[in-house]
FIPADREN-294276 format. One record per residue (C-alpha): residue number from 1; x, y, z. Coordinates in pm, 1 decimal, padded with zeros to 6 digits. Layout:
N
{site NUM,{X,Y,Z}}
...
***
This chain:
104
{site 1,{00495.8,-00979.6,-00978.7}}
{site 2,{00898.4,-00967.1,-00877.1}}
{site 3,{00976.0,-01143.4,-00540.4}}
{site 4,{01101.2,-00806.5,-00421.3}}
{site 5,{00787.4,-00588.6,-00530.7}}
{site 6,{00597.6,-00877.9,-00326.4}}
{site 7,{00829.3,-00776.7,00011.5}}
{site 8,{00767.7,-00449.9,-00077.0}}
{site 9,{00382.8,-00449.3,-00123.7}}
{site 10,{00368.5,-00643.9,00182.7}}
{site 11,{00580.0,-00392.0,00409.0}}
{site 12,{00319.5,-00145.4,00274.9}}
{site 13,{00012.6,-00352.5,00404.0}}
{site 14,{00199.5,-00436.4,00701.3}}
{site 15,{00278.0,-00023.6,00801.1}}
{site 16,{-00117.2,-00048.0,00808.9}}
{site 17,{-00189.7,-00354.2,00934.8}}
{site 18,{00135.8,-00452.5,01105.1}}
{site 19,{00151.2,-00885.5,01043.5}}
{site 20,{-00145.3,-00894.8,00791.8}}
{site 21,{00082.0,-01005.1,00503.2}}
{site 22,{00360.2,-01231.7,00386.3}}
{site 23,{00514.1,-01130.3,00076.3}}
{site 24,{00423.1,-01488.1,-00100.2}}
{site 25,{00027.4,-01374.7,-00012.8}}
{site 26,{00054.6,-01070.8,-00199.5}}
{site 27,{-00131.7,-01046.1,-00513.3}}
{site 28,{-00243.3,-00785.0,-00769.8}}
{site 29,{-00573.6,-00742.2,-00621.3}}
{site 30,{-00381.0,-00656.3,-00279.3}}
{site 31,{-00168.3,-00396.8,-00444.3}}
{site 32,{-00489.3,-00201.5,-00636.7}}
{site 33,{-00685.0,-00221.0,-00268.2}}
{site 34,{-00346.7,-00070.7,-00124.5}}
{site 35,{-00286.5,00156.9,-00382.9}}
{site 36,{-00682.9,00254.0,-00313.8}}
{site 37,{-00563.7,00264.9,00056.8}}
{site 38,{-00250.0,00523.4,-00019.5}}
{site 39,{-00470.4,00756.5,-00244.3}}
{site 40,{-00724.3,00797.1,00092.5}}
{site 41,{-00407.8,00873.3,00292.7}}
{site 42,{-00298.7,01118.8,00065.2}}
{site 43,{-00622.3,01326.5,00087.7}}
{site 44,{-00530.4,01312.1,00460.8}}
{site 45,{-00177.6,01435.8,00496.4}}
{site 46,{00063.1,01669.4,00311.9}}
{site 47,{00289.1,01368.9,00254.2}}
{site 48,{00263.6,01424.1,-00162.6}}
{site 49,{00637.9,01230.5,-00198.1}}
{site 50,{00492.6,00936.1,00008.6}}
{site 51,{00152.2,00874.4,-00223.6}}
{site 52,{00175.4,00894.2,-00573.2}}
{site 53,{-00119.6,00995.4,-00775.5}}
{site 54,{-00098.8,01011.3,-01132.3}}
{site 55,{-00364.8,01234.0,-01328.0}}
{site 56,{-00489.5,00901.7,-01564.6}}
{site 57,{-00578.2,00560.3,-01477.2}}
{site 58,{-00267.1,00346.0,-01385.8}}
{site 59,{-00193.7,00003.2,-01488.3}}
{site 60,{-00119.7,-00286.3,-01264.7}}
{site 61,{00273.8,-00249.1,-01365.6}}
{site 62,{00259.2,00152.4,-01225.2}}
{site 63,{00050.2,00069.9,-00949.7}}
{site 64,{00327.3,-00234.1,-00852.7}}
{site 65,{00623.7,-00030.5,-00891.0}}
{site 66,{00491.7,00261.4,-00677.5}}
{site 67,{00366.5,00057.2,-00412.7}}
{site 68,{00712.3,-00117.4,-00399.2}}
{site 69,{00889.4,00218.6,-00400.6}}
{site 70,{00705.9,00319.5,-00104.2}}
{site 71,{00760.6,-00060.6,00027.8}}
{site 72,{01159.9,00067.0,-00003.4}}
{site 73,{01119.4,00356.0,00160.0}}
{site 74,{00888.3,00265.8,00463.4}}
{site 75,{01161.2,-00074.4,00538.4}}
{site 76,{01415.9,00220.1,00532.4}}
{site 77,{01246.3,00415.4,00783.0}}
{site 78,{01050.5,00690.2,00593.7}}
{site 79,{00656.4,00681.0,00718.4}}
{site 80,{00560.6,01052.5,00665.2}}
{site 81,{00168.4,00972.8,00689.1}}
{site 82,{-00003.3,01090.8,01000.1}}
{site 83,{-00055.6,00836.6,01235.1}}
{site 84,{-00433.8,00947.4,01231.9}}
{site 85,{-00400.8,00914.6,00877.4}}
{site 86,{-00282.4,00565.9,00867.8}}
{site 87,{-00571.4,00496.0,01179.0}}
{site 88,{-00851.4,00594.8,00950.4}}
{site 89,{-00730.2,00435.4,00576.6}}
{site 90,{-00631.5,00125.2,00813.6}}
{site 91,{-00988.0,00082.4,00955.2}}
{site 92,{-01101.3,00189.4,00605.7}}
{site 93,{-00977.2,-00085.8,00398.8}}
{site 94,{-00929.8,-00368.2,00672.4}}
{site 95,{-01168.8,-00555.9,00486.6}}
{site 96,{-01099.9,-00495.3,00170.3}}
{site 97,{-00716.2,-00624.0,00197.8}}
{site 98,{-00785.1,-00910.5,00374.1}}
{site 99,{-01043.0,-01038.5,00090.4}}
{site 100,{-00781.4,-00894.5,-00161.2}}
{site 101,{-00483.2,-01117.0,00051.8}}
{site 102,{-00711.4,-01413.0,00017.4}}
{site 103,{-00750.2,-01398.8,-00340.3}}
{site 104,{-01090.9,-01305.7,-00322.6}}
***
């Protein structure tokens, strides 16, 4: 994974969990729970330009480069999720990207 995708995976986590991640703890495993994270959130808002969702299974190079093109957009000031939305997937997955940030 890129240096920047890593700044950009991590500004995702962080619009969830604001100070969970440093870009150098992102991993793969952090990006698929977030990706996991962004699918819930789009079942919870009308934001379909924030959440991608592809109609097969995506590979860890899709699933990176959408995650960091959301990374972009939320540094540049575009969070269209529902704050309730973001509540819910936040509690949601708490767990699961911490274990993922860990390496576990």
């Amino acid at each position: 994974m890129q240096s920047d995708d890593r700044e950009y995976v991590a500004a995702v986590i962080n619009f969830f969990w604001q100070g969970l991640a440093q870009p150098h703890s992102v991993n793969e495993n952090s990006a698929k729970v977030m990706y996991e994270a962004l699918t819930e959130a789009q079942s919870c808002t009308a934001s379909i330009d924030l959440v991608p969702r592809p109609t097969y299974t995506p590979s860890i190079n899709y699933i990176i480069k959408e995650i960091a093109k959301i990374g972009k957009r939320i540094i540049s000031g575009d969070t269209s999720l529902y704050n309730m939305c973001r509540d819910q997937v936040a509690a949601n997955y708490k767990t699961h990207i911490r274990a993922a940030l860990w390496g576990l």
